[in-house]
BARO-282106 format. One record per atom (N, C-alpha, C): residue in three letters; atom name; y, x, z. Coordinates in nm, 2 decimals, decimal comma. Each point is the difference from the previous one (the first is absolute). Example, Ala and Ser with C-alpha at 12.3 -4.5 7.8 and 13.67 -1.06 7.14 Angstrom:
% BARO-282106
aa	at	c2	c1	c3
ALA	N	-0,57	1,32	0,78
ALA	CA	0,12	-0,09	0,00
ALA	C	0,12	0,09	0,00
SER	N	0,11	-0,04	-0,07
SER	CA	0,11	0,09	0,00
SER	C	0,11	-0,08	0,08
% end
This chain:
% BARO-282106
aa	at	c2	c1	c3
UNK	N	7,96	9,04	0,37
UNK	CA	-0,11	0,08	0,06
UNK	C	-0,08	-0,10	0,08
UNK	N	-0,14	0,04	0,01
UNK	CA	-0,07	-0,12	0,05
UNK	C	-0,03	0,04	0,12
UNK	N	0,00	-0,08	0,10
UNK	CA	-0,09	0,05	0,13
UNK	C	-0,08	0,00	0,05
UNK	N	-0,03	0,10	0,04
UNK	CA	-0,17	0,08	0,04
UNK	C	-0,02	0,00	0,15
UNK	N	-0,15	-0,05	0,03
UNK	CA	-0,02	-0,01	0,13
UNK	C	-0,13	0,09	-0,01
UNK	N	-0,03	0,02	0,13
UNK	CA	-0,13	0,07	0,02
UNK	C	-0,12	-0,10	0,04
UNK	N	-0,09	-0,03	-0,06
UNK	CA	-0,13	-0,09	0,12
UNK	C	-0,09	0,10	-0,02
UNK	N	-0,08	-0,07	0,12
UNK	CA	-0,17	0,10	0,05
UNK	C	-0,06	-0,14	-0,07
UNK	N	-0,06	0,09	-0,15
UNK	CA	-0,10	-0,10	-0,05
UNK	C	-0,14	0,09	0,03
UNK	N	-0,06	-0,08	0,05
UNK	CA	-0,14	0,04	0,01
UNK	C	-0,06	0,16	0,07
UNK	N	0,14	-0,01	0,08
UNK	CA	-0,03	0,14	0,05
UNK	C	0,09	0,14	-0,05
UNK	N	0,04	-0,03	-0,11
UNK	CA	0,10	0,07	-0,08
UNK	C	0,14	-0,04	-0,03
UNK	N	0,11	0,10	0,10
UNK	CA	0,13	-0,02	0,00
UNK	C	0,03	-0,01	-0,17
UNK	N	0,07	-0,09	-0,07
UNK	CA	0,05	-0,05	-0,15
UNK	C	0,13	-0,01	0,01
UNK	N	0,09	0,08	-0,06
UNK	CA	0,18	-0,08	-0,04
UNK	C	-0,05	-0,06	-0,10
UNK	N	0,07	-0,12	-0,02
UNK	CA	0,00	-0,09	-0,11
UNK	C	0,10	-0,14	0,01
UNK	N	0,06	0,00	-0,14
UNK	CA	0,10	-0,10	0,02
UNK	C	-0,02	-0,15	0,06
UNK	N	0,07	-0,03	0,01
UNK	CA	-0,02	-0,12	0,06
UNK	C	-0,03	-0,10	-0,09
UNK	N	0,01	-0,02	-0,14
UNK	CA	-0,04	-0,07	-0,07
UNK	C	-0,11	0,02	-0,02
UNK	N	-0,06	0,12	-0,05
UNK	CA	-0,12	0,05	0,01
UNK	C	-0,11	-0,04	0,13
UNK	N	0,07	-0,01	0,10
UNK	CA	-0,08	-0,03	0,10
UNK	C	-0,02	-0,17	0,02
UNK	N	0,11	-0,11	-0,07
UNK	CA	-0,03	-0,11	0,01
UNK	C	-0,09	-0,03	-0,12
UNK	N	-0,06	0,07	-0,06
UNK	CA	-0,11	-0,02	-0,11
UNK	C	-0,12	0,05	0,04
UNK	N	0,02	0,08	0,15
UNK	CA	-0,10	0,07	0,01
UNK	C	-0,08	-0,12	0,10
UNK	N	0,08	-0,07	0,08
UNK	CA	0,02	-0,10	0,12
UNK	C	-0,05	-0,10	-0,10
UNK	N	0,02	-0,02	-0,08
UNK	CA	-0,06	-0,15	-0,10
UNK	C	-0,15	0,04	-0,06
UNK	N	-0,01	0,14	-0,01
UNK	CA	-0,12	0,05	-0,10
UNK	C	-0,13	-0,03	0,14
UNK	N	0,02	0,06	0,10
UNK	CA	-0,05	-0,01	0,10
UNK	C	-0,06	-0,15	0,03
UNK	N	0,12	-0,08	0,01
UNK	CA	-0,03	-0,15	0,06
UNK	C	-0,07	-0,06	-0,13
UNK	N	0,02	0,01	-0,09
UNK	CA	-0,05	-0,03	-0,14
UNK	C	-0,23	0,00	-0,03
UNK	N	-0,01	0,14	0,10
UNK	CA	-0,09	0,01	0,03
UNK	C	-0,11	-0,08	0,09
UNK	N	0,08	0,01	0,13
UNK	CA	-0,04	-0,08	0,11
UNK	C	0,00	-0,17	-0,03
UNK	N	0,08	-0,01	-0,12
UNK	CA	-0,07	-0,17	-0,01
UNK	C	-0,09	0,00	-0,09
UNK	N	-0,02	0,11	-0,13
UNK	CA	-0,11	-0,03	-0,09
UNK	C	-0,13	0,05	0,05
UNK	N	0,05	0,07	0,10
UNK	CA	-0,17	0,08	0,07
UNK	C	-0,04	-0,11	0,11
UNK	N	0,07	-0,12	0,06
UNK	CA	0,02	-0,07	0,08
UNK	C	-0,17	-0,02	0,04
UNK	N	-0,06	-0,10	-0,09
UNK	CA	-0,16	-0,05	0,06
UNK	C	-0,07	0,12	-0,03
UNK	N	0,00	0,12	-0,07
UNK	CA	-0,07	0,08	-0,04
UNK	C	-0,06	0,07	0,19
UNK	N	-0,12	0,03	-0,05
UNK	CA	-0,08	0,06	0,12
UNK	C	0,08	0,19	-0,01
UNK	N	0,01	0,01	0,14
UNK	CA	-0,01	0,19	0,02
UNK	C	0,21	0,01	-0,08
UNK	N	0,07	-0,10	0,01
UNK	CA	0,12	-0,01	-0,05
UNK	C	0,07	0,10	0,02
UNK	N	0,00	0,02	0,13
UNK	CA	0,11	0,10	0,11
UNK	C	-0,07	0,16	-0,09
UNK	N	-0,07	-0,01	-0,04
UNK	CA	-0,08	0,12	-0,03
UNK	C	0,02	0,07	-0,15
UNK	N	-0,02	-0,17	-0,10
UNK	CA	0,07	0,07	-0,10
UNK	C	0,15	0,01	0,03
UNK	N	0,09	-0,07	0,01
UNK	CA	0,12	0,01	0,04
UNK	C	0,06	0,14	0,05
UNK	N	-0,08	0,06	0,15
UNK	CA	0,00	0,13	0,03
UNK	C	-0,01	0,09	-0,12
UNK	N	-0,14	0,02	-0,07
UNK	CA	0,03	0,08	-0,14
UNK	C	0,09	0,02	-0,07
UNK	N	0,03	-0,13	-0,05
UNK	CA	0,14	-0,02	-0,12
UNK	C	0,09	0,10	0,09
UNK	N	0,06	-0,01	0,11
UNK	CA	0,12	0,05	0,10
UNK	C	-0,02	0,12	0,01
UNK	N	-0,13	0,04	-0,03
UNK	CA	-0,07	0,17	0,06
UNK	C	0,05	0,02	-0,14
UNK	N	-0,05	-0,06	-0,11
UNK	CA	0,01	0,06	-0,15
UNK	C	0,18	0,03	-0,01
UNK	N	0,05	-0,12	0,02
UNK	CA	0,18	0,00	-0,02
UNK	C	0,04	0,15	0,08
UNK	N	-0,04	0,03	0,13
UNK	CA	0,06	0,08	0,11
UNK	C	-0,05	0,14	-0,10
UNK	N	-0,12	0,03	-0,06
UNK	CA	-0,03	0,11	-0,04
UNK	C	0,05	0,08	-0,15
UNK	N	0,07	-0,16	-0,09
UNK	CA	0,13	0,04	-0,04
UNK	C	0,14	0,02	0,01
UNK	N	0,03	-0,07	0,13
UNK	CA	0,09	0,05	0,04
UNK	C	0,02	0,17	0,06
UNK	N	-0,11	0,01	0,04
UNK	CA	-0,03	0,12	0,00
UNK	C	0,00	0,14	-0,09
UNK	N	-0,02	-0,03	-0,06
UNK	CA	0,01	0,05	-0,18
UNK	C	0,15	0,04	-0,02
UNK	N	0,03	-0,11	0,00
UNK	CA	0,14	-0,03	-0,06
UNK	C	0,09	0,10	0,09
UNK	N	-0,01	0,00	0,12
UNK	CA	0,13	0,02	0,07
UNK	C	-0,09	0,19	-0,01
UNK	N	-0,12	0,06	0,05
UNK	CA	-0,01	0,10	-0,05
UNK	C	0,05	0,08	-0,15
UNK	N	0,02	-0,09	-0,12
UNK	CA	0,02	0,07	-0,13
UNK	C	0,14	0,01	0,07
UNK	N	0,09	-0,07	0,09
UNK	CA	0,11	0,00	-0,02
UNK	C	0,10	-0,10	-0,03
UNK	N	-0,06	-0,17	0,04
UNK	CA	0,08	-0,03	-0,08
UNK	C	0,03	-0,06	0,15
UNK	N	0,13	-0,10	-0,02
UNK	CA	0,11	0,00	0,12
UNK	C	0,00	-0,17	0,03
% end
């Protein structure tokens, strides 16, 4: 069985495995260097995070765990 932690991503409490979260911790940092010289970075960056949080949102409403 795998273990499940809770984080506050983006304002929204998420259970999610711990593997799942170290892909989530690399997807993230993955961003911040290819957005690196890009102008307004923090901003797209913010979106992607807004977009991720509003399916996690999704998800844990249909029910899933």
């Amino acid at each position: 069985m795998k273990k499940v932690i809770n984080i506050n991503f983006h304002g929204t409490i998420v259970p999610i495995e711990e593997g799942a979260y170290e892909i989530l911790k690399q997807y993230i940092e993955s961003l911040r260097v290819y957005f690196a010289e890009e102008e307004g970075k923090e901003e797209i960056i913010n979106d992607i995070e807004s977009r991720i949080s509003e399916l996690f949102q999704e998800r844990i409403k249909a029910g899933a765990t």
